[in-house]
C-alpha positions as CSV (number, residue, x, y, z in Angstrom):
1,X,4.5,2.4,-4.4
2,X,7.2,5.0,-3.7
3,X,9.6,4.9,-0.6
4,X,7.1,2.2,1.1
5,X,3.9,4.5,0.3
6,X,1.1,3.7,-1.8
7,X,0.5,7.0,-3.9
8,X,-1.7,8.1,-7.5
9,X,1.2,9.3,-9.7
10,X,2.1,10.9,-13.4
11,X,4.0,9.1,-15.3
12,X,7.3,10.7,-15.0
13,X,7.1,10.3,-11.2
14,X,5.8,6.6,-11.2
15,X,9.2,5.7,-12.1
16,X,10.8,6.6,-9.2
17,X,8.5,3.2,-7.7
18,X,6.5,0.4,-8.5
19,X,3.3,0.0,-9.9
20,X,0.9,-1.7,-7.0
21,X,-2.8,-2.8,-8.4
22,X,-4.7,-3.0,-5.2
23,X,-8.2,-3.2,-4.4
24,X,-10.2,-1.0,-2.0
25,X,-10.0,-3.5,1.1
26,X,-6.3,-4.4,0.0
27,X,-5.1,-0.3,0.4
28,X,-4.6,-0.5,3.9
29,X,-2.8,-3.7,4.3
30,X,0.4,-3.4,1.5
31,X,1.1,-0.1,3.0
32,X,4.5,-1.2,5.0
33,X,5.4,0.3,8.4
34,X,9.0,0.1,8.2
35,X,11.0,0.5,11.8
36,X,15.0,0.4,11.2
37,X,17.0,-1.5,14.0
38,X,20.7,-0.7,13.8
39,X,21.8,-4.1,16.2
40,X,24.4,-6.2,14.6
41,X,27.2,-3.4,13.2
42,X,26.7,-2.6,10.0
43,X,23.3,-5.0,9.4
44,X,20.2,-2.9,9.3
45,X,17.1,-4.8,9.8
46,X,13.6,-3.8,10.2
47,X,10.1,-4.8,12.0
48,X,8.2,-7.8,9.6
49,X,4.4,-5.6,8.7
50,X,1.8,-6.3,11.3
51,X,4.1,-7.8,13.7
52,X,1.8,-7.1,16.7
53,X,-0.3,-9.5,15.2
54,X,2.1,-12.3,14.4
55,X,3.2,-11.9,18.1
56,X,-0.5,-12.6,18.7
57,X,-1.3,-15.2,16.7
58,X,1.7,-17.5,17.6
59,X,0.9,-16.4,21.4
60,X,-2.6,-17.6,21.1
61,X,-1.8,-20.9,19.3
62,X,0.7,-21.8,22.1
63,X,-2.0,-21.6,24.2
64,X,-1.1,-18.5,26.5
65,X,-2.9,-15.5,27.7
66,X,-1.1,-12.1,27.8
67,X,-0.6,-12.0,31.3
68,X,1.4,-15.6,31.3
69,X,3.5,-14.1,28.1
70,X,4.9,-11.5,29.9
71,X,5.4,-13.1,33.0
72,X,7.3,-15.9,31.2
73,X,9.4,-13.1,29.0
74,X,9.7,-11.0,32.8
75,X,7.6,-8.0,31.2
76,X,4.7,-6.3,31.9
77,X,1.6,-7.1,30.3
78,X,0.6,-3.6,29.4
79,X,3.7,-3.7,27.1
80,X,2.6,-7.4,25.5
81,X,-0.8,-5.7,24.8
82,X,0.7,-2.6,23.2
83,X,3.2,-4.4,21.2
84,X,0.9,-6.3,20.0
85,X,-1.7,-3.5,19.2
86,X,1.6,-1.9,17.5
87,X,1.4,1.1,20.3
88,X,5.2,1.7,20.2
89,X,8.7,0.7,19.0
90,X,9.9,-2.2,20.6
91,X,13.8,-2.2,21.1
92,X,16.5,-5.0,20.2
93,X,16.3,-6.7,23.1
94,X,12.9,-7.3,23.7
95,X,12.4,-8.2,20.2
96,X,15.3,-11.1,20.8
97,X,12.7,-11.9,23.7
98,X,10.1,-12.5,21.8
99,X,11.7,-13.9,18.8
100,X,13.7,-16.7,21.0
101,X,10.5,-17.5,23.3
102,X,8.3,-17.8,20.5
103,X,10.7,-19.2,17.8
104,X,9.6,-16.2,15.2
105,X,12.0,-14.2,13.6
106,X,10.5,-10.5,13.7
107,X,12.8,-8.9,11.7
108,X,14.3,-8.9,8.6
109,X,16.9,-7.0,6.2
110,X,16.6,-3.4,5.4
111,X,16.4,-3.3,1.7
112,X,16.3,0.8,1.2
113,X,16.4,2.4,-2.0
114,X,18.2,5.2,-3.1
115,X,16.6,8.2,-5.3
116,X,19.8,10.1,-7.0
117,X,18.5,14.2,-7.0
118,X,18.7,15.5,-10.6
119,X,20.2,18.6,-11.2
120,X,17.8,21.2,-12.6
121,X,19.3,23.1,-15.4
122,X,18.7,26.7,-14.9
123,X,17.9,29.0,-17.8
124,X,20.8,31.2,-19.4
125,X,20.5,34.8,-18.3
126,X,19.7,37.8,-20.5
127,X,20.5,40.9,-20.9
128,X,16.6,42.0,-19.9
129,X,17.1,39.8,-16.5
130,X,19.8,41.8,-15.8
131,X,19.2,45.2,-16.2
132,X,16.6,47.3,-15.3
133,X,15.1,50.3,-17.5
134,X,13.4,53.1,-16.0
């Protein structure tokens, strides 16, 4: 896994991740969707994966339908249906919403990683790449 995505490397270029074993029905899930959320100064945080689904599960085992989610949060119910189908980027606010009506947290901390660029040595010049003979 390299920068959050699950790709067939070399050697020299698997150690810029991790190694992931994953199985054919397991691809799709460990792939993480990462959404950063500047909110609270210098604290980045970022959507949980498959939090449209969290928000659904914990809605359904409250016992609520969509319609009285949003009307108890004072939103729509097209926008509980495509937050929970993961149809857009929810902002901070909402997400505090959701998180204090629900008692989830939604978010955690941005853990990014850094790749340093290595400088490619370039070959010495020669005569012969210099000049030209005609």
């Amino acid at each position: 896994m390299i920068e959050g995505a699950i790709v067939e490397a070399c050697d020299k270029c698997s150690n810029f991740g991790t190694k992931v074993n994953i199985g054919q029905e397991s691809a799709y899930k460990a792939i993480k969707k990462t959404i950063k959320i500047s909110e609270l100064g210098n604290v980045d945080l970022e959507l949980v994966p498959e939090y449209g689904r969290i928000v659904a599960t914990v809605r359904e085992d409250k016992g609520l339908t969509r319609y009285d989610f949003a009307k108890k949060i004072n939103e729509k119910e097209s926008v509980i249906k495509r937050l929970e189908e993961e149809g857009f980027e929810p902002d901070g606010e909402l997400l505090k919403k959701i998180e204090d009506f629900l008692d989830i947290r939604l978010r955690e901390r941005y853990e990014g990683v850094v790749l340093h660029r290595r400088e490619k040595k370039r070959p010495a010049l020669t005569v012969g790449d210099i000049i030209e003979v005609s």
